[in-house]
N, C-alpha and C positions, 0 to 999 in steps of 0.2 A: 504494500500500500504506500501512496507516497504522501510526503508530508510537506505541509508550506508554513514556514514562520508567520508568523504572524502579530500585529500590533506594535511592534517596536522591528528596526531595523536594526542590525546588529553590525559592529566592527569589533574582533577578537587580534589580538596581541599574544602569541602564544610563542615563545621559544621551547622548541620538542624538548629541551633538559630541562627547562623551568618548571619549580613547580609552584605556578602559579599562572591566571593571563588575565589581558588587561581589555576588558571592555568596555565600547563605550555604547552605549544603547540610546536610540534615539527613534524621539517619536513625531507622528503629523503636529504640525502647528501653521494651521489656514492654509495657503498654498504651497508649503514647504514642508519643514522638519525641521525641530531643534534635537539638541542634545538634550536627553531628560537625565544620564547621569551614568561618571564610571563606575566601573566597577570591578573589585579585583578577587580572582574566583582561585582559591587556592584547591590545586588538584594535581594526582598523580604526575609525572613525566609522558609526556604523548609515545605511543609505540604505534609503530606503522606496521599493519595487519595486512593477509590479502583481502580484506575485506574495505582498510580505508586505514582512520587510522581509532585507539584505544586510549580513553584515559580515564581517571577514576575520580569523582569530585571529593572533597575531603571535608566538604557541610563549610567550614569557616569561612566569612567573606568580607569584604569592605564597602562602602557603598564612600563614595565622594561623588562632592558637588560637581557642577559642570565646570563652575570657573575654579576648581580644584582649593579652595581655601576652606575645605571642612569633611570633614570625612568620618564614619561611623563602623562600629564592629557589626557587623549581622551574622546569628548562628553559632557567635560561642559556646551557648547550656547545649546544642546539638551535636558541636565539633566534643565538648566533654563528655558527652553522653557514649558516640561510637570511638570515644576514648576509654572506656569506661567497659564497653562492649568487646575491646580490643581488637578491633574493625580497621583500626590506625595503630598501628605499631609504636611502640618505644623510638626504632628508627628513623621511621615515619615523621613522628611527629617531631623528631629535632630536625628533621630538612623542614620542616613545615615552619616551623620555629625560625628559622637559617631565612624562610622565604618571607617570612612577615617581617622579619627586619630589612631585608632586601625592597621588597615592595613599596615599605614606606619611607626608606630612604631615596628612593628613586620619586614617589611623589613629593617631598620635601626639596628634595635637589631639582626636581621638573627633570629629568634626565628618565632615559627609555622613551615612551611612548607619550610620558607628560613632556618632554620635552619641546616640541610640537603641538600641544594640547591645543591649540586654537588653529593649528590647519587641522588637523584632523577632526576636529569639531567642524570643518567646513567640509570634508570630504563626501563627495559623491559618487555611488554605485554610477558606472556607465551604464545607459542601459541598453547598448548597443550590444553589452557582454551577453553572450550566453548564461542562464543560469548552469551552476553548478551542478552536475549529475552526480554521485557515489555510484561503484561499481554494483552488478550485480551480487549478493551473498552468493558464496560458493556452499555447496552443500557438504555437511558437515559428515566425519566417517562413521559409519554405521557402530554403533557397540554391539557385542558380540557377548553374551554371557555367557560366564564359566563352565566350563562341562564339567568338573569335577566335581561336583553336588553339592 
């Protein structure tokens, strides 16, 4: 079945080791679209599958302003909770750790993707592009249960 986003248009910042990306979400205002707000989504490292690619959300997240002078935790008691569950590793959670300091030094310095935070608050899908396809799922190998009883 295929799927269409919907209501906000999306620009994601992801470097495949990082684990975190930086989005900025924006939605219709009158004949345009503004920025309605980043957002920085702490998650696995991306793995490229035959499928497309893998990554794992980690619940914790940040929400900042559009003009970047304010910013908020969202998801903590959730990121404790599948901390708690141990869902997120000991390991885990020190790159996660490692990535929140990263993040918010990069939003305080404007450096990465705040860098630029107002062209790319100006940035337009061509819509001359093609929408993006994902490949077809490949089918997965059959299991085979034990014959030895």
């Amino acid at each position: 079945m295929a799927a269409v986003w919907q209501e906000t248009e999306l620009l994601l910042w992801k470097p495949p080791t990082a684990w975190f990306s930086v989005n900025a979400f924006f939605i219709p205002d009158g004949a345009g679209r503004r920025l309605r707000n980043w957002y920085v989504n702490f998650e696995r490292p991306t793995v490229r599958t035959g499928d497309g690619f893998d990554t794992f959300d980690l619940t914790v997240d940040v929400v900042v302003a559009p003009d970047l002078t304010s910013w908020q935790w969202k998801d903590e008691d959730e990121y404790a909770h599948v901390r708690r569950l141990g869902i997120v590793t000991d390991t885990e959670h020190q790159a996660v750790d490692a990535a929140r300091d990263q993040a918010l030094a990069m939003l305080e310095e404007r450096s990465g993707p705040f860098a630029d935070a107002a062209a790319w608050s100006a940035w337009r899908w061509n819509p001359t592009w093609p929408a993006p396809q994902l490949p077809r799922p490949t089918t997965a190998p059959q299991r085979v249960a034990p014959t030895d009883g």
